[in-house]
Backbone bond lengths (Angstrom), bond angles and torsions (degrees), N, CA, C in turn:
res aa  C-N    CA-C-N  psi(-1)  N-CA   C-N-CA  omega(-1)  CA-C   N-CA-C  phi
1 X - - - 1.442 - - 1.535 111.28 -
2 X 1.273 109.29 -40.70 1.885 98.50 170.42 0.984 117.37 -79.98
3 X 1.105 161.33 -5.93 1.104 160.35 53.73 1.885 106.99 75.47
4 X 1.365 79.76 -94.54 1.700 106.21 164.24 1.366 108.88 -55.29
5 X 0.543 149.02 -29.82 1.825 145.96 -175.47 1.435 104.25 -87.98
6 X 1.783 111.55 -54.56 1.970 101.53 170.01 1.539 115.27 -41.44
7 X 1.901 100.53 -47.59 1.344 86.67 -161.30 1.722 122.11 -87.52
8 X 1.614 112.95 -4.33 1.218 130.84 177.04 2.223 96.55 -68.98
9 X 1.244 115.45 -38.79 1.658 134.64 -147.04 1.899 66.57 -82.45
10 X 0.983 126.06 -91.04 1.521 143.46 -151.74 1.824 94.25 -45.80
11 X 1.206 114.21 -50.77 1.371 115.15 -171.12 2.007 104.59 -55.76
12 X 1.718 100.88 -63.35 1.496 94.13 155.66 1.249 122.18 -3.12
13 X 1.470 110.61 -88.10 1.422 139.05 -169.06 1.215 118.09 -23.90
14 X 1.553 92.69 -70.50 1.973 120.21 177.92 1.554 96.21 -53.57
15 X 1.332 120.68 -61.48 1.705 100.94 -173.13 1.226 116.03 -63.69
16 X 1.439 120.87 -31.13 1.549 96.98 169.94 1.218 139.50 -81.74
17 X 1.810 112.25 -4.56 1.360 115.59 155.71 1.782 129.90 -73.54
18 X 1.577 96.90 -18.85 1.406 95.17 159.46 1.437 124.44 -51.11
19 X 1.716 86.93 -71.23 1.796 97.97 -179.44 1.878 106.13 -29.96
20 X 1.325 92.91 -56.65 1.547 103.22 -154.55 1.711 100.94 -57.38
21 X 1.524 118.44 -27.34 1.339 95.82 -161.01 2.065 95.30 -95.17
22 X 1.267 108.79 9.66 1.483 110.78 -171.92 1.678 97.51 -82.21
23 X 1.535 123.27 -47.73 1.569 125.12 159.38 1.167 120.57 -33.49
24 X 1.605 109.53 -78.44 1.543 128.91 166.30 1.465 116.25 1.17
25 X 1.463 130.39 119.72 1.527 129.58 -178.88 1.353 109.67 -70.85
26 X 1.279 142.12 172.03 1.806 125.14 179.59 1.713 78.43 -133.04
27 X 1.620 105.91 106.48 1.524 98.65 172.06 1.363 123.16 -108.02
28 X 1.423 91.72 45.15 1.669 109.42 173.93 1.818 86.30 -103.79
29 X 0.803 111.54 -29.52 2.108 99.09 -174.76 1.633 87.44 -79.07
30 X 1.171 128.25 -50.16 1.186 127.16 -151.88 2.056 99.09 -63.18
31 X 1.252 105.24 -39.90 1.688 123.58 -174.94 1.508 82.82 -61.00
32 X 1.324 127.05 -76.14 1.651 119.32 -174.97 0.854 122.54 -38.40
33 X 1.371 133.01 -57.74 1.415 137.39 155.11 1.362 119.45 -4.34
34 X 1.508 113.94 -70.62 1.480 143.74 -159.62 1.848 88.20 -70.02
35 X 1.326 97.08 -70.89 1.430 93.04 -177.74 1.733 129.39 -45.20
36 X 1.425 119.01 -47.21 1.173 114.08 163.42 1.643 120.37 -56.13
37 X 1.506 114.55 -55.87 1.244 113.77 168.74 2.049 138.30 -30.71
38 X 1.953 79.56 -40.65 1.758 90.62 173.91 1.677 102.82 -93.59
39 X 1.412 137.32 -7.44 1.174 125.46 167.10 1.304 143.14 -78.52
40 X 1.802 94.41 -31.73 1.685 130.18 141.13 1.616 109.90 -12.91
41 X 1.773 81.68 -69.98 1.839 100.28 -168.69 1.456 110.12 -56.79
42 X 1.251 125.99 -24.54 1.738 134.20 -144.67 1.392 65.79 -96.22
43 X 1.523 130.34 -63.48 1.283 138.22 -128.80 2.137 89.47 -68.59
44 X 1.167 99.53 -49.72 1.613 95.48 -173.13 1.263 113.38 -90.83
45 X 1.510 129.15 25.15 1.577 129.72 166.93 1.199 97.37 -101.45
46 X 1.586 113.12 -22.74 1.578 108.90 -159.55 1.729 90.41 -72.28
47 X 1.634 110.77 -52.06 1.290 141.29 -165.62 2.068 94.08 -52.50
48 X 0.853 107.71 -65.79 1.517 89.17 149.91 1.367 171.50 -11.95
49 X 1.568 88.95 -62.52 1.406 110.66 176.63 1.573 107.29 -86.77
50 X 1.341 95.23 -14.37 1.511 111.16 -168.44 1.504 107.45 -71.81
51 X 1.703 113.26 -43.05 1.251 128.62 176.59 1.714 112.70 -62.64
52 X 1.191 97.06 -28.28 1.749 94.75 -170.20 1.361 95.51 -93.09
53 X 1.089 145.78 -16.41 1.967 158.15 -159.22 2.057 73.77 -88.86
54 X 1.047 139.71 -78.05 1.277 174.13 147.85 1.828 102.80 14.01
55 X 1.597 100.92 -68.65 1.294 127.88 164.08 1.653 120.99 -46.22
56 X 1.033 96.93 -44.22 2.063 117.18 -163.37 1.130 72.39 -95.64
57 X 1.444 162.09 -63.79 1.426 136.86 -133.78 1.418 96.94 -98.67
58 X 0.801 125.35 -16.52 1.968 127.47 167.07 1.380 103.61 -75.96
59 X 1.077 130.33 -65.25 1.525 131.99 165.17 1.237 108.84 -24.81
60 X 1.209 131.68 -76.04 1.320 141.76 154.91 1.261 126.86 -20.51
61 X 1.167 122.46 -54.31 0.948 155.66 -150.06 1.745 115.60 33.27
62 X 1.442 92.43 83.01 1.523 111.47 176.75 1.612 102.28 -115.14
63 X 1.544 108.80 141.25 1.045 110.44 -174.76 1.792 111.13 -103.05
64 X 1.528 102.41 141.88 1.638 89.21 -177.58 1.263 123.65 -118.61
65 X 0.765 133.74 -147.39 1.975 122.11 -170.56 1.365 87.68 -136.90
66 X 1.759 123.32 131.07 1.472 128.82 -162.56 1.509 73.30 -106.94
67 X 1.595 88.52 151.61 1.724 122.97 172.27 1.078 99.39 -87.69
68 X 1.613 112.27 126.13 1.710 111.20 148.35 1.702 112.17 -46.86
69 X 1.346 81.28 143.45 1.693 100.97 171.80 1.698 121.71 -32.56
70 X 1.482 97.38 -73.63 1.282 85.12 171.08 1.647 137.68 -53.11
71 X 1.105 90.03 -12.84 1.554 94.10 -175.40 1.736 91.71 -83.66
72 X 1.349 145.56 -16.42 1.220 148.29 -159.45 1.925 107.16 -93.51
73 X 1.352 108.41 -47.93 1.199 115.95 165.00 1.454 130.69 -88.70
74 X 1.563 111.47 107.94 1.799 124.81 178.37 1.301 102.68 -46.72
75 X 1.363 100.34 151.89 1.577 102.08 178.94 1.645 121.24 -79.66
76 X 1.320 110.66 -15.62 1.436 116.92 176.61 1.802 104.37 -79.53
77 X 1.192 116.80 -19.93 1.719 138.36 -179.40 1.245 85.15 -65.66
78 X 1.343 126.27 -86.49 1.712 146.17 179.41 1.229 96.26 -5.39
79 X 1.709 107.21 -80.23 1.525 112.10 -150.18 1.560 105.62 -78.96
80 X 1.571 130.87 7.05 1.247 121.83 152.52 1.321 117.09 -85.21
81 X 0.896 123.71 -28.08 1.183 128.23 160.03 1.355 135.54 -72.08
82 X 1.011 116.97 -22.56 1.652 110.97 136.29 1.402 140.11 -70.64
83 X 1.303 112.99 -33.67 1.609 132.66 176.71 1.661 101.25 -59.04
84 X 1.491 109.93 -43.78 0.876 137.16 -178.70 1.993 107.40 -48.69
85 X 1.491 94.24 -52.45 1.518 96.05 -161.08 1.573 98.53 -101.01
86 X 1.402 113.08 -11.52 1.749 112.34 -178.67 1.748 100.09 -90.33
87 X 1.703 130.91 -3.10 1.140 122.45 -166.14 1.942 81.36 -124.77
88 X 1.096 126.21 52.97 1.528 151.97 -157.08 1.612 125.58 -8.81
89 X 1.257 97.30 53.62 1.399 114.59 177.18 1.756 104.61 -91.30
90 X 1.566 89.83 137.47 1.407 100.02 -176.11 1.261 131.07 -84.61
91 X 1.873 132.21 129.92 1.049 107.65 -152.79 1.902 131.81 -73.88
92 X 1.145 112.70 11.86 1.334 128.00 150.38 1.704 99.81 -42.90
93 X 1.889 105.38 -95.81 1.182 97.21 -178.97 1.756 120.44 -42.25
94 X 0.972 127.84 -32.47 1.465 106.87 -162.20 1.849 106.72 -63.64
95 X 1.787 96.59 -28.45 1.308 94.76 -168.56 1.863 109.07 -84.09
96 X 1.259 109.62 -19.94 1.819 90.04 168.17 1.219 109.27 -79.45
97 X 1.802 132.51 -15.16 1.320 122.09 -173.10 1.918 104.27 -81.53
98 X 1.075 115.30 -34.52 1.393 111.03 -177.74 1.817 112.25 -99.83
99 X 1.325 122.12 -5.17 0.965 125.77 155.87 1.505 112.00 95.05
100 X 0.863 135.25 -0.02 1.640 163.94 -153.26 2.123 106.78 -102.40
101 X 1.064 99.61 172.59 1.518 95.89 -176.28 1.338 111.06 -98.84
102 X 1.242 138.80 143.77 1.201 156.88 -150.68 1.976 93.57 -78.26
103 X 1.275 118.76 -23.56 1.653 124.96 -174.96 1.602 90.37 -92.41
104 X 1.392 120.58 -34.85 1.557 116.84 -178.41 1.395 129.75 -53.66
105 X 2.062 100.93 -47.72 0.856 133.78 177.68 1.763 122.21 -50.66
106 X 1.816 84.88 -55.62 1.676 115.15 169.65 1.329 99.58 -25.32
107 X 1.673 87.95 -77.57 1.906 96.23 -146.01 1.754 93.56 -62.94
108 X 1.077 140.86 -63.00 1.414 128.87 -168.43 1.127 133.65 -33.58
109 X 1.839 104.58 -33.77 1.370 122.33 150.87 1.564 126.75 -59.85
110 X 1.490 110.66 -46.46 1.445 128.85 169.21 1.719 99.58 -49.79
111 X 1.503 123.22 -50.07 1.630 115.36 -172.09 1.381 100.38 -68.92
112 X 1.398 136.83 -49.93 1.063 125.54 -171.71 1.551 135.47 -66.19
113 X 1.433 90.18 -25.07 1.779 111.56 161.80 1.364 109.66 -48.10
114 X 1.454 130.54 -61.34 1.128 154.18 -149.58 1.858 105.44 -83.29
115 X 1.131 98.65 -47.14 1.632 118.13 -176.11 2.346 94.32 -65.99
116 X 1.522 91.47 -44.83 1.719 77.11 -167.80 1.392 102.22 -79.44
């Protein structure tokens, strides 16, 4: 008979740690979140500075050596931008939400087409 009661007491237990962990926030998505969100930002100051580096060298008129694409889009950029276009946002929107050019957007989508 005790027996039955440990394992009735323990069974309790387990279901209420289910329940409990189904409430529970998971602030490891929430940490990702944050992190993509502040890399975004890095990603479009860089995208920025890049334009004015861009500006001064036309002024100048210094010529510079263009980056392949991929080398232009971060990889945390990438995978919003796919999430972005596999959760069916159009690439218009993707490109005013990440700030990037609508041909940028394209082709990243275009690689990933190709890749699945």
């Amino acid at each position: 008979m005790d027996l039955w009661i440990i394992v009735i007491v323990l069974l309790v237990i387990a279901i209420a740690l289910v329940v409990w962990s189904f409430y529970k926030q998971d602030n490891g998505e929430k940490v990702q979140e944050e992190f993509e969100e502040l890399s975004l930002q890095w990603l479009q100051e860089i995208n920025h500075l890049k334009k004015r580096v861009t500006l001064l060298e036309s002024e100048l008129n210094i010529q510079s050596e263009e980056l392949p694409l991929s080398d232009k889009v971060h990889d945390v950029l990438r995978k919003h931008i796919i999430t972005l276009y596999t959760q069916g946002a159009a690439p218009e929107d993707i490109s005013s939400q990440t700030r990037l050019s609508e041909k940028t957007v394209q082709s990243v989508i275009d690689e990933y087409v190709l890749e699945a």
